[in-house]
N, C-alpha and C positions, 0 to 999 in steps of 0.2 A: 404239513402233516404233524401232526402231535406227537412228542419225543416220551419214550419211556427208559427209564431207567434198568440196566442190566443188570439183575443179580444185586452181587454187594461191593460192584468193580464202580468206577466213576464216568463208565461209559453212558451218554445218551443217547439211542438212537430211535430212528424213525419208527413206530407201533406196530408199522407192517414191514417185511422182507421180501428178500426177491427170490426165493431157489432155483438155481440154476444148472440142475441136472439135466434141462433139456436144450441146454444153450450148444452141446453140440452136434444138432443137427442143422445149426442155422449156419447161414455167412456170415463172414465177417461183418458185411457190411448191415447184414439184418439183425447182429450182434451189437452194433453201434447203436441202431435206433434203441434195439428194448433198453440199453445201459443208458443212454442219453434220455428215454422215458422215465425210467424209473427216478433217475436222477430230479430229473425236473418235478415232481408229486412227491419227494420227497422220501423217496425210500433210498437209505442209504448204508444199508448191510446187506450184500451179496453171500449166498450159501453155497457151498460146494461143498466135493467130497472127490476122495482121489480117484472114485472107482466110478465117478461119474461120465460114462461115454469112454470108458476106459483113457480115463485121464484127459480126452479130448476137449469136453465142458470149459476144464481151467485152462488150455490153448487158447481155444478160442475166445474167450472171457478176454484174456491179458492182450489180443492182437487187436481186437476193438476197443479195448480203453484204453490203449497206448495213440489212440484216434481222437481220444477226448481230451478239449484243454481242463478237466478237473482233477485236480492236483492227487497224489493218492492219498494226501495225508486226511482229503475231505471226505472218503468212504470207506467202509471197513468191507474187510474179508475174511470170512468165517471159511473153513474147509476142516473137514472129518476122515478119521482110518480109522482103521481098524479090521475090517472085511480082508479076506484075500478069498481065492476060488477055492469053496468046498473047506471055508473055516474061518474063524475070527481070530484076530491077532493081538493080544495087547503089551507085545512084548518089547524093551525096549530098541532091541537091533530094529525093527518095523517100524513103530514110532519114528524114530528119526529118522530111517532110511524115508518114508513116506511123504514125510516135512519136507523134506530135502528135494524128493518128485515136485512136489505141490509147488514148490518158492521156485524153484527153475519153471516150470509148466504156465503160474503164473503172473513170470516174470518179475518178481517184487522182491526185496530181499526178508518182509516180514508178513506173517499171519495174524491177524489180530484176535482171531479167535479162532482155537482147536478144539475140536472136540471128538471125545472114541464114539465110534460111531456103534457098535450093537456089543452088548456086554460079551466078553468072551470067559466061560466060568475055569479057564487055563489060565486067567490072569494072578500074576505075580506082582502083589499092590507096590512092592519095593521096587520094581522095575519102572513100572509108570512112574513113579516118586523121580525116579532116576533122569528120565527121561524128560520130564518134563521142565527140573530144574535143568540141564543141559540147556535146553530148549530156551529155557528163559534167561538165563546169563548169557547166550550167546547171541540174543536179541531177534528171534527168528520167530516167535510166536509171544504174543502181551499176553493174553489171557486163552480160558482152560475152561472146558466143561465137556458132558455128556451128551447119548444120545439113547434115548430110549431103556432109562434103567432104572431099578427101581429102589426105595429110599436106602434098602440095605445095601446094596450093590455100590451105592454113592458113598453111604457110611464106611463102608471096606477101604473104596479107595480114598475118604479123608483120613483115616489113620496115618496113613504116609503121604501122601501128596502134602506138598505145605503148599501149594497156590491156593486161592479158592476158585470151587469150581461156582461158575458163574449162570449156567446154562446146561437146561435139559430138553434137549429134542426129543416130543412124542407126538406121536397120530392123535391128532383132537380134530375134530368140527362138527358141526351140527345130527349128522347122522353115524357119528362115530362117540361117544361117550362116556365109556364105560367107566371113568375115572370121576363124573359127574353121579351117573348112575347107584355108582356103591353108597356114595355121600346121603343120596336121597332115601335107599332102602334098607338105613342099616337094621340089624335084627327080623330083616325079612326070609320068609321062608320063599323066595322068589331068585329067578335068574340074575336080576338087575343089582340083588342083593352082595353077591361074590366079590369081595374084594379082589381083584386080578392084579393091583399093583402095588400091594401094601401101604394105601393111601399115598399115591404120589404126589397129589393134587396137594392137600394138607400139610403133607411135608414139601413141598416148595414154597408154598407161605410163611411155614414157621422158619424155613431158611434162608430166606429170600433169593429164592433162586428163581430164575424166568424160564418158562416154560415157553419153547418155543413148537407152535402148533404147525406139525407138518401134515402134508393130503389137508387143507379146511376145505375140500371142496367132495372129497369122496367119501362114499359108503366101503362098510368089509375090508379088506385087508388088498387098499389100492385096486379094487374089483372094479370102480368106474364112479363116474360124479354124479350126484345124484339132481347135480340140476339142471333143469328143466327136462327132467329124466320123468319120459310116463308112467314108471312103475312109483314113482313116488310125485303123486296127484297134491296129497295135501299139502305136504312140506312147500312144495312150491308152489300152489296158489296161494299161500300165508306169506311167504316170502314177497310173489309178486304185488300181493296186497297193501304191505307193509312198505314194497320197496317206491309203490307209487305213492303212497301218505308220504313219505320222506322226499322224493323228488330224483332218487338215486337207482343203480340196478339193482336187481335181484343179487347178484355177487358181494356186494357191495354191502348188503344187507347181513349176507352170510356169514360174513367178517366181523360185521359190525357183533354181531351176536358172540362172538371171540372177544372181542376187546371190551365188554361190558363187563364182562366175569373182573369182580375187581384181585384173581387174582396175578393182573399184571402181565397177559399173552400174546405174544410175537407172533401173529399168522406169519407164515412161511409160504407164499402164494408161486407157483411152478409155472403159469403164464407166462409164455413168449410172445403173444402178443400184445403192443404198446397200445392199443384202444385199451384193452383188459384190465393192462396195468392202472392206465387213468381208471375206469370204471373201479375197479377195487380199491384202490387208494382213497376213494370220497368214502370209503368208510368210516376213516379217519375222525370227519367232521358230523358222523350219524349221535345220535343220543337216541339209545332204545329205554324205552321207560323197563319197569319191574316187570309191567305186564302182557307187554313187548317182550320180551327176551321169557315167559316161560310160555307164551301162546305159542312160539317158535318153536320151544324143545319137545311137548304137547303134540307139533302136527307130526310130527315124526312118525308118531304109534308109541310114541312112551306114557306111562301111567305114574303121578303121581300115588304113593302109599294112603 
């Protein structure tokens, strides 16, 4: 798999991800296979979050790879707070109490990447500052980012954070765009036109920050995947057309359509299952031309200005 560069840290890792919010519904031992699949195609940053399966996710994660002879220093682990029930937290007693869940849960004594998981607008930027150095002099988390927030929201918190933030997880994929959309219709008097994120897309470029694409497989707000889904006919006859010119799946294609954007995107793929995993990963190795990657956004039902 093809290594991308994280942000403006020295990390390389593998194009694609693995998110693991659904890991705990599996066994252990069914937890071995995807983590030993992944491993082998070359994905080697694992995604969590503490609130995933109510903490369970990172149990089960850390009792299967304590199964594998690959050392831990050869894959990274990402996990996110922020969430509590009925409110967002970004306060620093939270932070670290959460850190502190997550390295016990899954078993290791460091996080290699944290990230606040949904902007909380009770956030006190001095707090996170606080937190996060703790966090990083005492060796328990390397690096630092976001999830799902917008250029201002990031700007608040660089005033005082002195790490850099490395990474922003947001909902992107083929039937989800809006962040593409604005880019295309600016000065329209049209829906597509709204900027809804204060150009987030633009401002991870000029910061180099990596955008990591989480749901690349669903429509709406996690409403369901849209593929090989019959309400959406064209998207995936283009996809399936595409994905047989190539020699690869239809998923694979999906992906691929992610990683061509050159501005540098980490699909976050939620598959627990190890065929899927293989099947997605030859994304990796796709090259969609210019006119390939807009025949794709095209079958959607989007319009070009």
């Amino acid at each position: 798999m093809n290594k991308l560069k994280i942000g403006t840290s020295d990390l390389e890792l593998g194009e694609i991800s693995l998110g693991c919010m659904r890991m705990a519904d599996l066994s252990e031992k069914e937890a071995e296979v995807v983590i030993e699949t992944a491993l082998e195609v070359g994905i080697d940053l694992f995604d969590h979050a503490d609130i995933y399966g109510g903490g369970k996710s990172e149990e089960v994660f850390a009792k299967a790879f304590s199964k594998n002879p690959t050392k831990r220093e050869s894959l990274f682990i990402q996990t996110k707070c922020g969430i509590r029930k009925g409110q967002f937290d970004f306060s620093k007693e939270h932070i670290l109490e959460s850190v502190d869940g997550s390295l016990q849960r899954l078993q290791t004594d460091y996080i290699d990447i944290l990230l606040l998981h949904r902007p909380d607008t009770l956030v006190e930027p001095e707090e996170v500052a606080e937190a996060f150095s703790i966090l990083e002099e005492s060796g328990k988390v390397r690096y630092f980012g976001v999830s799902n927030q917008n250029p201002l929201q990031i700007e608040l918190l660089k005033k005082y954070v002195k790490q850099e933030l490395i990474v922003n997880q947001l909902q992107l994929s083929l039937m989800h765009t809006p962040m593409i959309d604005a880019g295309f219709n600016v000065n329209m008097l049209n829906d597509p036109a709204i900027v809804r994120d204060n150009g987030i897309l633009e401002y991870s470029r000029l910061k180099d920050m990596t955008i990591q694409a989480w749901s690349p497989f669903q429509y709406g707000m996690i409403e369901g995947t849209f593929m090989r889904n019959a309400d959406y006919p064209e998207v995936n006859a283009k996809l399936q057309e595409i994905a047989e010119k190539k020699g690869v799946t239809d998923s694979a294609i999906a992906i691929a359509w992610l990683l061509r954007h050159p501005a540098g995107i980490q699909p976050v793929i939620g598959t627990m299952n190890p065929q899927r995993i293989k099947d997605v990963a030859a994304a990796s190795d796709v090259n969609l031309s210019r006119e390939e990657w807009y025949e794709l956004y095209l079958s959607t039902g989007k319009k070009l200005p």
